[in-house]
N, CA and C of each residue as an Amber inpcrd file, in Angstrom:
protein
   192
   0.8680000  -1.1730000   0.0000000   0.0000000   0.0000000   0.0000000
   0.9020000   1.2180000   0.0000000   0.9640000   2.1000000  -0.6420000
   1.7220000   3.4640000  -1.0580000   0.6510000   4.3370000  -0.7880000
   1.1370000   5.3500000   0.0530000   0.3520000   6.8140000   0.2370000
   1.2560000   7.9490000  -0.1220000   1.5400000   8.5680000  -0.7520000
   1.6910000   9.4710000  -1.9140000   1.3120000  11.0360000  -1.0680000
   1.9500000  11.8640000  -0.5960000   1.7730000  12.8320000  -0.2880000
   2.1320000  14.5480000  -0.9890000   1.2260000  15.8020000  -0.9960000
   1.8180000  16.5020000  -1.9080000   3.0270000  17.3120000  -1.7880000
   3.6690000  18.2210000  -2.5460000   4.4940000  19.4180000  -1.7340000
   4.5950000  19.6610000  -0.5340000   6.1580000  19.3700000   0.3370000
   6.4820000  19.7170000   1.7440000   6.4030000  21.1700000   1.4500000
   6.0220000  21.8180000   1.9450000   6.3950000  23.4390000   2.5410000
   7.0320000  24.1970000   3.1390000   8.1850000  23.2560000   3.3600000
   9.3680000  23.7260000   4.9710000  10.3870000  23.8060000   3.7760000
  11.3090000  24.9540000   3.8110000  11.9680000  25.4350000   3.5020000
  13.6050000  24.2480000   3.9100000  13.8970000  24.2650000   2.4960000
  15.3180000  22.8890000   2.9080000  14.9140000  21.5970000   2.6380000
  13.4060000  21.2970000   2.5450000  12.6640000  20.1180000   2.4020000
  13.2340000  19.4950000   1.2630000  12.2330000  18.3410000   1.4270000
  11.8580000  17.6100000  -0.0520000  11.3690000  18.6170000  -0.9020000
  11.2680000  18.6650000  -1.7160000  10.5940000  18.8960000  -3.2540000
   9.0210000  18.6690000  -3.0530000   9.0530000  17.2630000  -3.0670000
   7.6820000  16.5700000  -2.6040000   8.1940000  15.3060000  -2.1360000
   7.1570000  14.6870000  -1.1290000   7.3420000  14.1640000  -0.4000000
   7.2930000  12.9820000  -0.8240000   8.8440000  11.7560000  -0.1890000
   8.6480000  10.1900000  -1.0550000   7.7170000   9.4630000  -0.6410000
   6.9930000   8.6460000  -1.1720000   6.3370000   7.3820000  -1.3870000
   6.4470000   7.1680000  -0.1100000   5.7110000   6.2410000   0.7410000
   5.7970000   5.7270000   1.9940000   5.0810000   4.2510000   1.5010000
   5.7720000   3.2760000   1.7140000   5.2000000   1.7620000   1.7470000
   5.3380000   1.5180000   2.7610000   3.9770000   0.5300000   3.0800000
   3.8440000  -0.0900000   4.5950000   4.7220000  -1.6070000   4.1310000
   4.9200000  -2.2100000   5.0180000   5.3720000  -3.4310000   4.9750000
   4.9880000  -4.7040000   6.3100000   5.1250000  -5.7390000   5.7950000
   4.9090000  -6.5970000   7.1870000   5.9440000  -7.4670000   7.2950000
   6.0990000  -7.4800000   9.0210000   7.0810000  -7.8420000   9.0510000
   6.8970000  -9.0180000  10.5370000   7.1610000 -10.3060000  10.1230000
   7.0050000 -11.2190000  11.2090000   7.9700000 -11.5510000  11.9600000
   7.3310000 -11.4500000  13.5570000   8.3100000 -11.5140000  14.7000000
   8.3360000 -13.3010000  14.6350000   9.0380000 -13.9380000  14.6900000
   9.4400000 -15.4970000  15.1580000   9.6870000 -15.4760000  16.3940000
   9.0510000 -16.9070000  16.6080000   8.9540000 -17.1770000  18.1620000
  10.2330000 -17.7410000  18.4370000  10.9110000 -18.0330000  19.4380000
  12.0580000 -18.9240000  19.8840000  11.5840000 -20.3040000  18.8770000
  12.6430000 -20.7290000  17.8690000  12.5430000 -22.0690000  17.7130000
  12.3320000 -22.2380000  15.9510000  11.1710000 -21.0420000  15.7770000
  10.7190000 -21.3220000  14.9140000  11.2860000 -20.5540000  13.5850000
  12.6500000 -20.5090000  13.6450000  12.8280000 -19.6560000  12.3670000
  13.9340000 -21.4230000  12.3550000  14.5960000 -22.0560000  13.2420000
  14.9080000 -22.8000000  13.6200000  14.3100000 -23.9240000  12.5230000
  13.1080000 -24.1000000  13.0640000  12.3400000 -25.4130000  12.1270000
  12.1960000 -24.9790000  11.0540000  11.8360000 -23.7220000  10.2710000
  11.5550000 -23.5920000   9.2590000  12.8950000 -23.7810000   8.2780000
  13.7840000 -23.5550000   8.4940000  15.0900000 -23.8600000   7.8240000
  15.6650000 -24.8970000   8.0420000  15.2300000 -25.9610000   8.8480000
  15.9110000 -26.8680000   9.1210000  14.7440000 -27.9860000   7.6290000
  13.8660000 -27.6100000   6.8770000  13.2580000 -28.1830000   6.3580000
  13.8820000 -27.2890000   4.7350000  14.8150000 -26.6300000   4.5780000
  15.3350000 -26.6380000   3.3910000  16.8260000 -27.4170000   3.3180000
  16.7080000 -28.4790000   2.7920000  17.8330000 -29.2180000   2.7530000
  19.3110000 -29.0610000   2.2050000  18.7800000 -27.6930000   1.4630000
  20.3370000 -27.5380000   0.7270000  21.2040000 -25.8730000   1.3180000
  20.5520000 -25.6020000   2.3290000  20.7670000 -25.0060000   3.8760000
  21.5810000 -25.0980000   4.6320000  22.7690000 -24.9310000   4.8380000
  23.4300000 -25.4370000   6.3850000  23.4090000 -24.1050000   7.1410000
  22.6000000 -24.0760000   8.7740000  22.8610000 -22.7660000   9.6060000
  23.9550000 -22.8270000  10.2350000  24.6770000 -21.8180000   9.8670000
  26.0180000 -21.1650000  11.0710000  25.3670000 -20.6520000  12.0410000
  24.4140000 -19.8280000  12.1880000  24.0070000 -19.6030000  13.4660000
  22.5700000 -18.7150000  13.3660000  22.3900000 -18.6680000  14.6940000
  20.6620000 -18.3600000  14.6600000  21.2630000 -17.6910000  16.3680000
  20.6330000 -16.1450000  16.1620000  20.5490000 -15.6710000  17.2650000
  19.5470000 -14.7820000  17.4780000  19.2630000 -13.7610000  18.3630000
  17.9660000 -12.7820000  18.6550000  18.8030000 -11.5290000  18.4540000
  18.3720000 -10.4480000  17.5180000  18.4860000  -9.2680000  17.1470000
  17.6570000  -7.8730000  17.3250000  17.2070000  -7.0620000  18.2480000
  16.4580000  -6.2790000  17.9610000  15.2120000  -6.1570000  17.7070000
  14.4520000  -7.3730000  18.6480000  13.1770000  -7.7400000  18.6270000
  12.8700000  -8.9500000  17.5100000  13.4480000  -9.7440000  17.2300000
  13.5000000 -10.5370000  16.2220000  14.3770000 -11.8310000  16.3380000
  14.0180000 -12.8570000  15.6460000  15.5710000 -14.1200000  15.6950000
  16.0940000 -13.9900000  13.9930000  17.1840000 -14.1360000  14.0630000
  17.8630000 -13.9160000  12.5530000  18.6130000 -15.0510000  12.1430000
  19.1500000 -15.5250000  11.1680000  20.0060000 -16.6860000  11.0080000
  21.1820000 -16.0770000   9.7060000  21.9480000 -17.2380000  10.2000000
  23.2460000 -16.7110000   8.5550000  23.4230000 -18.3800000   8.4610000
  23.1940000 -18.2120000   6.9640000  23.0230000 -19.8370000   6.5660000
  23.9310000 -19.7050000   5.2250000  24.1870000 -21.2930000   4.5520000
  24.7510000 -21.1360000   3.6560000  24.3460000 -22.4210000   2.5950000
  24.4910000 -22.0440000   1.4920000  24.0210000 -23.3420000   0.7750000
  25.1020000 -24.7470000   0.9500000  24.7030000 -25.3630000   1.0390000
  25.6800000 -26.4860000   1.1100000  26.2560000 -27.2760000  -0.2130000
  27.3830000 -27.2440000  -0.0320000  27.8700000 -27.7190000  -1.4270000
  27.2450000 -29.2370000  -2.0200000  26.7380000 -29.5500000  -3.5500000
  26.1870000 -30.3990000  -3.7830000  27.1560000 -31.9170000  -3.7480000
């Protein structure tokens, strides 16, 4: 969804004002970013930790 706003008026501004997109963004529970990657097989995780309200992983493809 994009909402589109007209001419800022503040002096130094934008021109006009950018695009704003909403986005969604899912929090994972303990575990479950865990299972979900553990079901792509050509996957190996180096690690899975909690970031800033969130769990994150750094994975790598595994050589065939």
């Amino acid at each position: 969804i994009a909402a589109s706003g007209g001419p800022q008026q503040e002096a130094g501004g934008w021109a006009e004002r950018p695009e704003v997109y909403q986005r969604y963004c899912h929090v994972y529970r303990e575990g479950e970013l865990d299972e979900l990657l553990a079901q792509v097989p050509e996957l190996a995780v180096d690690e899975v930790y909690f970031d800033t309200g969130n769990w994150c992983a750094i994975a790598h493809r595994r050589a065939d």
